[in-house]
N, C-alpha and C positions, 0 to 999 in steps of 0.2 A: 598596611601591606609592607612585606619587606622587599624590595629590588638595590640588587647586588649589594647586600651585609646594610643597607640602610634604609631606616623605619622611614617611610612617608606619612609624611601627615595627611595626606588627602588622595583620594582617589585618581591613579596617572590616566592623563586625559590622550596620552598615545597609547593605542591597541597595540603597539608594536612592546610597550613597555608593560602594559597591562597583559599582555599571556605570560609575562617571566617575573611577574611578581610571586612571592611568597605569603599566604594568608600568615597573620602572626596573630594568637589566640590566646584567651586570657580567660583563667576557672575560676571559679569561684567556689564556696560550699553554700550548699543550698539550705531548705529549710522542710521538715512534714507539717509542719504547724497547718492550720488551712485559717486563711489571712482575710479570708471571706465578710466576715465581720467585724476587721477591724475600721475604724472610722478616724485616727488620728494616728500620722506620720509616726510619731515617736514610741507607737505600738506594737510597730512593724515586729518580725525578728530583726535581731544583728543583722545577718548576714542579708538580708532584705536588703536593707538601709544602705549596709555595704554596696550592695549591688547596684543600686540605684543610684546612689552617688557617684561610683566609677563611672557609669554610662553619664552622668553628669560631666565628670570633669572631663571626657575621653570629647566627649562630642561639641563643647565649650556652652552647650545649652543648659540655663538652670531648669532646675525642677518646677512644674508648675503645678501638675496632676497626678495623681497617682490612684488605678484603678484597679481595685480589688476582689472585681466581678462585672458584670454584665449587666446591672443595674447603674440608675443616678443616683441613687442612695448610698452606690460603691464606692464611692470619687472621694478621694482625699483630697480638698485643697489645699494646695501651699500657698501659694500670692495668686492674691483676687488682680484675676485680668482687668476688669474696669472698677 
C-alpha cells in the first residue's frame, strides 16, 4: 500500500490509516502456453518463473511448491519439507 507518497511494507494495522491508503500494483506479462504438464521448475515459461519469484521476493517467503493443476501429480517440488 501507499499512504501519503510512502510504500508500506506491511499491512496499516490502524482502520483510520488503512481507508487512505493507496492499492500500488504490479503487471506482469503472462503466458498461453498450458503448464498443466509441466513437472520441473525450470520448465515453466519466462514469464511464469518471473512471476513467481517476484511474489517470492515481495512477500520474503521462498518458494517451496508450485502447482500446476489440481492434481498431486501437479506439484513441483522445490525443497523437500522434511
Amino acid at each position: 500500500y501507499k499512504y501519503n507518497g510512502e510504500i508500506l511494507d506491511e499491512m496499516p494495522a490502524s482502520l483510520k490509516v488503512l481507508a487512505n491508503v493507496e492499492p500500488v500494483y504490479e503487471t506482469f506479462a503472462g503466458w498461453k502456453t498450458d503448464i498443466s504438464g509441466i513437472r520441473k521448475y525450470e520448465d515453466l515459461p519466462e514469464n511464469a518463473r518471473k512471476y513467481l519469484e517476484r511474489m517470492a521476493q515481495v512477500t520474503g517467503i521462498d518458494l517451496g511448491f508450485v502447482s500446476v493443476g489440481p492434481n498431486r501429480d501437479q506439484t513441483i517440488i522445490l525443497h523437500e519439507v522434511f
